[in-house]
Kinemage of the C-alpha trace (Angstrom):
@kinemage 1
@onewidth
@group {chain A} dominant
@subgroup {mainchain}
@vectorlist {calphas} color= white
{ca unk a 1} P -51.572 -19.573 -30.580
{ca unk a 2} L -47.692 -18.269 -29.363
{ca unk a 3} L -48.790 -14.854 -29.849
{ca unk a 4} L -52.124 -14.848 -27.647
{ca unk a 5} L -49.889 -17.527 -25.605
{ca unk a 6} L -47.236 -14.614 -25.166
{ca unk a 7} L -49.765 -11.620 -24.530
{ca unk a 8} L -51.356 -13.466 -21.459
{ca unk a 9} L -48.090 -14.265 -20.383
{ca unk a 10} L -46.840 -11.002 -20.331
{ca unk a 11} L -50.254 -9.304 -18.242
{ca unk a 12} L -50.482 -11.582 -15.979
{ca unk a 13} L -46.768 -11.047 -15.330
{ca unk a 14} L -46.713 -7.598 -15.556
{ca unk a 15} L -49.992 -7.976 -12.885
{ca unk a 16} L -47.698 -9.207 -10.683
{ca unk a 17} L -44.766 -7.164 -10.979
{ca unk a 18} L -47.415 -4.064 -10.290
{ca unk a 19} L -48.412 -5.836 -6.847
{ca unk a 20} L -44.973 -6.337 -5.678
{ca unk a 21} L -44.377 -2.588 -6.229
{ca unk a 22} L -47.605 -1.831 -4.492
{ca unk a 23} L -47.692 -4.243 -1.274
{ca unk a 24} L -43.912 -3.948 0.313
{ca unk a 25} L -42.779 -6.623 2.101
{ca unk a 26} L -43.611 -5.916 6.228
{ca unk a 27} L -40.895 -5.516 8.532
{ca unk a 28} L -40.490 -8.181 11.121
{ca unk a 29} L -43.074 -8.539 13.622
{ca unk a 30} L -45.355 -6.755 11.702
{ca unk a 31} L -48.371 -8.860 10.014
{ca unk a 32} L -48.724 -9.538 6.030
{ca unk a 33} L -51.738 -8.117 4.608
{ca unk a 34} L -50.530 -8.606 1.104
{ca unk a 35} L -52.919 -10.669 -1.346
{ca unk a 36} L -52.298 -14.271 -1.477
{ca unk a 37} L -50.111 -14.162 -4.582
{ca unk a 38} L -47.592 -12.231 -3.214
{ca unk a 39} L -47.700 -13.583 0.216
{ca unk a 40} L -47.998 -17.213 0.082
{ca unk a 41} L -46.782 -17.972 -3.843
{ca unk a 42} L -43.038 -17.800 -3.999
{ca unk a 43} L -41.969 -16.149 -7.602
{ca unk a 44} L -40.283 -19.224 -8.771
{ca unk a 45} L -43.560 -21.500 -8.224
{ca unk a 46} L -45.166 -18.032 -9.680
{ca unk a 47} L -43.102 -18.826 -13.011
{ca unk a 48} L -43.836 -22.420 -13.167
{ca unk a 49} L -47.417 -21.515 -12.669
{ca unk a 50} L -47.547 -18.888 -15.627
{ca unk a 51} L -45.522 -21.575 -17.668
{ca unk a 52} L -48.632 -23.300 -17.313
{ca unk a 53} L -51.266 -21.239 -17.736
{ca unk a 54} L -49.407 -19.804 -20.694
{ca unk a 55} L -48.934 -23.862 -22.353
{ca unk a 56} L -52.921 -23.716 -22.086
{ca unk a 57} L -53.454 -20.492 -23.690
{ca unk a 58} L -51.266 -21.850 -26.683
{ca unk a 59} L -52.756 -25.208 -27.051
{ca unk a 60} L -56.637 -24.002 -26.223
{ca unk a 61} L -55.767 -21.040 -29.525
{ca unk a 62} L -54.143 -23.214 -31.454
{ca unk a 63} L -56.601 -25.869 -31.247
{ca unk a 64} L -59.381 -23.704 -31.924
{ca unk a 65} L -57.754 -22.172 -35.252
{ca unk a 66} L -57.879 -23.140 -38.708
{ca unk a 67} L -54.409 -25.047 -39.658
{ca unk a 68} L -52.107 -23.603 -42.416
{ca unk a 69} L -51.947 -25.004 -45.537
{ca unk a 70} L -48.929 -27.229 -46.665
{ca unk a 71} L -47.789 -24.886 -49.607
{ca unk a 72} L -47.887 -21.725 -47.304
{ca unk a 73} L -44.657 -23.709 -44.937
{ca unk a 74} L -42.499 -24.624 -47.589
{ca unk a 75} L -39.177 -23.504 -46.147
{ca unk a 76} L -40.817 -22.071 -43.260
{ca unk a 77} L -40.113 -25.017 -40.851
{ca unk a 78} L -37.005 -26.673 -39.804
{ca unk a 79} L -38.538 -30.078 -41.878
{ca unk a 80} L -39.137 -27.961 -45.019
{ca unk a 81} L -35.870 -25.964 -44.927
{ca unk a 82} L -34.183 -27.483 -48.013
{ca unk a 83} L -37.695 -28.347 -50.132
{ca unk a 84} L -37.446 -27.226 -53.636
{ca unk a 85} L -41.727 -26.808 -54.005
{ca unk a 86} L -42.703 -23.144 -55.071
{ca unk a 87} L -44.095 -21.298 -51.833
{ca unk a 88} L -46.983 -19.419 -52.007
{ca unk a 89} L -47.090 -16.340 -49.387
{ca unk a 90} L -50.191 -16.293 -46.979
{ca unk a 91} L -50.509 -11.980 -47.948
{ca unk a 92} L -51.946 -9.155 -45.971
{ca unk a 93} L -55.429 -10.603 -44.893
{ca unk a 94} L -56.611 -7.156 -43.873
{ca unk a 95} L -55.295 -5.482 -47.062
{ca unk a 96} L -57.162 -4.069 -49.722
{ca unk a 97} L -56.695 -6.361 -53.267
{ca unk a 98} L -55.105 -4.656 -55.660
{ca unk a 99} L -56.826 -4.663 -58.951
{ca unk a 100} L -54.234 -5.588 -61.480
{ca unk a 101} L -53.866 -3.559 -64.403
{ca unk a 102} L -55.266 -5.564 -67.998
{ca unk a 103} L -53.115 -3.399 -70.081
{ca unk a 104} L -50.089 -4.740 -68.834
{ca unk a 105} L -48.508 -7.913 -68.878
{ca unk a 106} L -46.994 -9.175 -66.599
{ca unk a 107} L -43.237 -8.570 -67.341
{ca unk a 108} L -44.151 -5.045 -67.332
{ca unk a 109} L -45.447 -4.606 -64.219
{ca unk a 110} L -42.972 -2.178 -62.044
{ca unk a 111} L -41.224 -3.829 -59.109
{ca unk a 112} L -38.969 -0.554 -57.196
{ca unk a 113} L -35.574 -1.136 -57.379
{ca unk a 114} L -33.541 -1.462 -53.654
{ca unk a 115} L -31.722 1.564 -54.432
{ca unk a 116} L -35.430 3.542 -54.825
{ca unk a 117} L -36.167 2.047 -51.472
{ca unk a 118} L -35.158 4.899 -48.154
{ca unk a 119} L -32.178 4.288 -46.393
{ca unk a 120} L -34.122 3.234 -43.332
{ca unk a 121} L -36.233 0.730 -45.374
{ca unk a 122} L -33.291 -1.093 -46.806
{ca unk a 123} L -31.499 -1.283 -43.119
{ca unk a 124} L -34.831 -2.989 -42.140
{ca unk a 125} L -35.173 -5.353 -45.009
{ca unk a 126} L -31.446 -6.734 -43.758
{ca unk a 127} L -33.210 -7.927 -40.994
């Protein structure tokens, strides 16, 4: 739900930001034929407005999406920090399964060492 909460967020911001770069401001005197949400809706009342509409997006996704399972936020939230229960990872959803090898136990199996990893790849994993 904070992703798709985020994403609407940011277009309808960045909608606005592209009309104020469009429609300038008149001088004085002149009339305002800007829209009506750059003319009459002050930016601050703008933000409070996207806070909203953004809260909506959040609770309307999140409502409307399966929960998480219990062992998948063991030390993931700030309640579950210092838990001691195993944690089982959620994994790629959109990955193919790998087909474990029968020949092999599992002590065998070949895990790369960090110093196999590239330089880039172990600057990211710090992260």
């Amino acid at each position: 739900g904070a992703f798709w909460g985020l994403m609407v967020g940011l277009v309808i911001g960045f909608i606005r930001m592209i009309l104020e770069f469009m429609y300038t401001a008149p001088s004085c005197g002149k009339e305002d034929t800007r829209p009506f949400l750059l003319k009459d809706v002050h930016y601050l009342y703008f933000a409070l407005i996207l806070l909203a509409i953004t809260a909506l997006v959040i609770g309307i996704v999140s409502l409307c999406t399966p929960a998480i399972h219990n062992q998948h936020l063991v030390r993931l939230t700030w309640w579950t920090r210092h838990s001691q229960e195993p944690r089982v990872d959620l994994g790629d959803l959109w990955a193919e399964p790998a087909v474990p090898d029968p020949t092999k136990t599992p002590s065998e199996v070949e895990c790369p060492s960090p110093a196999a990893l590239p330089c880039w790849k172990r600057i990211g994993l710090w992260f």
